[in-house]
C-alpha positions as CSV (number, residue, x, y, z in Angstrom):
1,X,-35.1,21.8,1.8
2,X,-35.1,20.2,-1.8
3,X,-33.1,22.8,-3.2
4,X,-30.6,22.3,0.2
5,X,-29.9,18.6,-0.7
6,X,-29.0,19.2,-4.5
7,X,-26.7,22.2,-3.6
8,X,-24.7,19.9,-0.6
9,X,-25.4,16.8,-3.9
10,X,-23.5,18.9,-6.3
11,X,-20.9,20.1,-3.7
12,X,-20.4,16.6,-2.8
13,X,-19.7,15.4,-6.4
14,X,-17.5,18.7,-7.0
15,X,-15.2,18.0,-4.7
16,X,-14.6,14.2,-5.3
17,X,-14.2,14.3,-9.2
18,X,-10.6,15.5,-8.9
19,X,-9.4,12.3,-6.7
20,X,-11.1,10.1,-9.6
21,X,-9.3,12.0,-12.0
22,X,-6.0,11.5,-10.6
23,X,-3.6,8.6,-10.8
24,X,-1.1,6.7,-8.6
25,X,2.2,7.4,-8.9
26,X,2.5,3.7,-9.7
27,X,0.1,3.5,-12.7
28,X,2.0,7.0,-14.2
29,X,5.1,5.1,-13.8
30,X,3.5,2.1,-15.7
31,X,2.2,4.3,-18.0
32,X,5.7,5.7,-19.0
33,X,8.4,2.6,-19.9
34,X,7.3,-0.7,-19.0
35,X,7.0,0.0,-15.6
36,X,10.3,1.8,-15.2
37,X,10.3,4.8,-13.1
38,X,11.5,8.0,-14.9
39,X,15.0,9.3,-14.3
40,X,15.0,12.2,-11.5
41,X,17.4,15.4,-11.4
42,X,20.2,15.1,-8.3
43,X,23.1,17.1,-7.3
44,X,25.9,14.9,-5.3
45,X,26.3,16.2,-1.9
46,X,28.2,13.6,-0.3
47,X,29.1,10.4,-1.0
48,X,30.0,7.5,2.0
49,X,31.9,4.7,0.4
50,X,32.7,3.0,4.0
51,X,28.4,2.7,4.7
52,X,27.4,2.4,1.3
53,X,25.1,5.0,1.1
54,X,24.8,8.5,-1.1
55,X,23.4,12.0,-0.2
56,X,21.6,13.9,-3.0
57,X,19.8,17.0,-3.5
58,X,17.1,15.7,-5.7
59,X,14.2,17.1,-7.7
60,X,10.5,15.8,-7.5
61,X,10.2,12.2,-7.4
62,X,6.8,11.1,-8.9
63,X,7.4,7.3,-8.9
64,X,8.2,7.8,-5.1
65,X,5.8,10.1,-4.4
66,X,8.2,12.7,-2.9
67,X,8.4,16.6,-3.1
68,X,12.3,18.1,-4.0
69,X,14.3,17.4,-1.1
70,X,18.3,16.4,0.4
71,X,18.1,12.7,1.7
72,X,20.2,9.8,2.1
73,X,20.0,6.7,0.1
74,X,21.2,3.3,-0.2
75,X,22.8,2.3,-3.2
76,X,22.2,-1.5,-5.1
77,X,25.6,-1.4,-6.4
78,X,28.1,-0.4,-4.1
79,X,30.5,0.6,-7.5
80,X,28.0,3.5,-8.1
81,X,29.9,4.9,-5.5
82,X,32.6,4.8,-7.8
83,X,31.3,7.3,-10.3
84,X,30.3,10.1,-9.0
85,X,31.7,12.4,-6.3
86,X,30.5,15.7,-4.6
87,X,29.1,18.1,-6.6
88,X,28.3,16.2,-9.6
89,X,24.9,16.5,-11.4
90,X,23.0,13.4,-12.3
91,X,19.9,11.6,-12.8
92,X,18.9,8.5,-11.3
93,X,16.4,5.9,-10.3
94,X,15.3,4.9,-6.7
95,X,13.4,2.7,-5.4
96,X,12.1,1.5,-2.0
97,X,13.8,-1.7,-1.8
98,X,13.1,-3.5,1.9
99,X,11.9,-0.8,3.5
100,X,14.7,1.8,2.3
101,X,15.6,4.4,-0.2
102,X,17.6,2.8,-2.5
103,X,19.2,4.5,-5.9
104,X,18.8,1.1,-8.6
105,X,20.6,3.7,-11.3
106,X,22.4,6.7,-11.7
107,X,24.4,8.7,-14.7
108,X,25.9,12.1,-14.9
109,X,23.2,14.2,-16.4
110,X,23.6,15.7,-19.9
């Protein structure tokens, strides 16, 4: 029985020390630049001047907690619309400003 309770113990403490080890998104981001989130990788796929808003094909987004996907955003500055168009590779910046995907910054990546 003894030797029962130090194996379920160590199997216990096994399986939480990686959560302690790990970090939210939110202190990494902290962590690197002053609290500025880290640029992520995006390919234009459409842009919608008339709704203000901007499809990309984005890489992972640790500040934001999401996997590589295609989504829709909002955009802060409707003249970002201006600079890019379909098709374009860039990085940016979103954020989740009132509730929705919003891209704060974006450049044509180098």
């Amino acid at each position: 029985m003894k030797g029962r309770m130090i194996m379920v113990a160590a199997l216990g403490t096994a399986l939480a020390a990686p959560v302690w080890a790990q970090k939210p998104a939110a202190d990494h981001a902290a962590h690197h630049g002053a609290g500025e989130a880290a640029l992520a990788d995006g390919e234009i796929r459409r842009v919608d001047k008339d709704a203000k808003k901007i499809t990309i094909r984005h890489g992972p987004m640790p500040s934001l907690d999401m996997p590589p996907m295609t989504m829709v955003f909002q955009v802060k500055d409707p003249a970002m619309l201006e600079q890019v168009k379909a098709g374009d590779k860039v990085k940016f910046q979103a954020e989740k400003l009132g509730g929705a995907f919003t891209v704060t910054r974006i450049e044509a990546a180098k």
